[in-house]
C-alpha positions as CSV (number, residue, x, y, z in Angstrom):
1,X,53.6,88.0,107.6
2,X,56.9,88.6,108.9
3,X,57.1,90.5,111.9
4,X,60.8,90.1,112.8
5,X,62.1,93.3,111.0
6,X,59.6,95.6,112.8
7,X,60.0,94.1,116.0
8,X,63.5,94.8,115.7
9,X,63.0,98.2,114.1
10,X,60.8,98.8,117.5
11,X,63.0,97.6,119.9
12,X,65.9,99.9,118.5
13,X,63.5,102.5,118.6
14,X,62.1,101.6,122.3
15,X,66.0,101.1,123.4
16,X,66.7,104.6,121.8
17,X,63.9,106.5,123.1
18,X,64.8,104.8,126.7
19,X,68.3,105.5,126.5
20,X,67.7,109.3,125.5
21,X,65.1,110.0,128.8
22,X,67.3,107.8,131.3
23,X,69.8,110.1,130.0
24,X,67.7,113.2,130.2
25,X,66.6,111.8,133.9
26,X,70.1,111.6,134.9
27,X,71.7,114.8,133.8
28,X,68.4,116.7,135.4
29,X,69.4,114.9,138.6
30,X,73.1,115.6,138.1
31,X,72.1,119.2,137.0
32,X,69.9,119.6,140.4
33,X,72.8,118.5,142.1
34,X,75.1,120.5,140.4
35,X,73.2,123.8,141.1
36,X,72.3,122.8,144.7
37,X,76.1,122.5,145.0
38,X,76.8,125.6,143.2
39,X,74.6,127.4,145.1
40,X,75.8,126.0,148.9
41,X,79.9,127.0,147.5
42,X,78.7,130.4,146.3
43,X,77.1,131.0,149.6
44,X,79.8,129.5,151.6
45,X,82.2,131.7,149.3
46,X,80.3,134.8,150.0
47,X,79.2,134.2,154.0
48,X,83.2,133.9,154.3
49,X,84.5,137.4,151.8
50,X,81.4,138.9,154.0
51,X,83.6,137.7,157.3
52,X,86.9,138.8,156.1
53,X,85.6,142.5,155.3
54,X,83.9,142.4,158.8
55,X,87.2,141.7,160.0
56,X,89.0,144.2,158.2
57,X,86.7,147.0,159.3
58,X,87.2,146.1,162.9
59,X,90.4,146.2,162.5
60,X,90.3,149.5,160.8
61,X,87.9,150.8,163.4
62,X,90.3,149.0,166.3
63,X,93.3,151.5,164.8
64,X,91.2,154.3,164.6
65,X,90.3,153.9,168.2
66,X,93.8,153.5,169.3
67,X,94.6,157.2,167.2
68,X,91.8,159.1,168.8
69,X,93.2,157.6,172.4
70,X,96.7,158.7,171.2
71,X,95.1,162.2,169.8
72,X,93.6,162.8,173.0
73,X,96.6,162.1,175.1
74,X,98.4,164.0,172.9
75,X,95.8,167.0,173.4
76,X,95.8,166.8,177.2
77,X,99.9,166.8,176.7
78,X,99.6,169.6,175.0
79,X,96.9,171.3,177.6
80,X,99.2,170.5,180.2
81,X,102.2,172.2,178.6
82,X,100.3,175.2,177.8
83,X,98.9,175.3,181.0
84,X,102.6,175.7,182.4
85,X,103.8,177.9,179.8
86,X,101.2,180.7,180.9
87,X,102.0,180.0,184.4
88,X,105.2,180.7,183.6
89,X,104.6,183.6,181.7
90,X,102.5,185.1,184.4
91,X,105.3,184.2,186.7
92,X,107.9,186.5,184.4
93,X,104.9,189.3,184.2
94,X,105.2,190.0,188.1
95,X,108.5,189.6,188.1
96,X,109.1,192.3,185.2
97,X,106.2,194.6,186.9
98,X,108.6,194.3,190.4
99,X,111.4,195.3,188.4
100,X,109.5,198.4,186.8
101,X,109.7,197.3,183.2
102,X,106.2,197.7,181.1
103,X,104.2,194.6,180.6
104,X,102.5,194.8,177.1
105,X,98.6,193.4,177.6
106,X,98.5,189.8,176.3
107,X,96.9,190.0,172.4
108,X,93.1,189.5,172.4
């Protein structure tokens, strides 16, 4: 009996069937790899667009800071003006009632 052909029929077969799981072995490595990887970028990739919105809504609330400090200066500005504007109004109130000349009531 000749055993040659089968022998090589089985070694084509055992070289095939070795090739196709080293081949399977490898891209399941490469694959692990490959979504280990995917996975540390996307998380890099998000931890830094997380960082840059953190920084744009400091600076938002930064500006929004510096308005209400403006806005309040403005209001005590416009305290202090009012302030003198009824001093001088009381002022031209006793000077009309010296003079004899009716002073309407301020409006309610």
């Amino acid at each position: 009996m000749d055993f040659a052909p089968w022998l090589t029929f089985v070694g084509a077969l055992t070289t095939a069937i070795i090739t196709v799981i080293g081949t399977i072995y490898v891209a399941r490595s490469r694959t692990r790899v490959d979504v280990g990887s995917s996975i540390t970028t996307g998380f890099r990739e998000l931890t830094d667009q997380l960082q840059e919105e953190r920084n744009q809504l400091s600076e938002i609330i930064r500006r929004q800071r510096e308005d209400l400090v403006e806005a309040e200066r403005a209001n005590g500005r416009q305290a202090a003006a009012l302030r003198k504007a009824r001093r001088h109004i009381s002022m031209l109130e006793d000077k009309l009632s010296r003079a004899g000349i009716d002073v309407p009531p301020p409006p309610n």
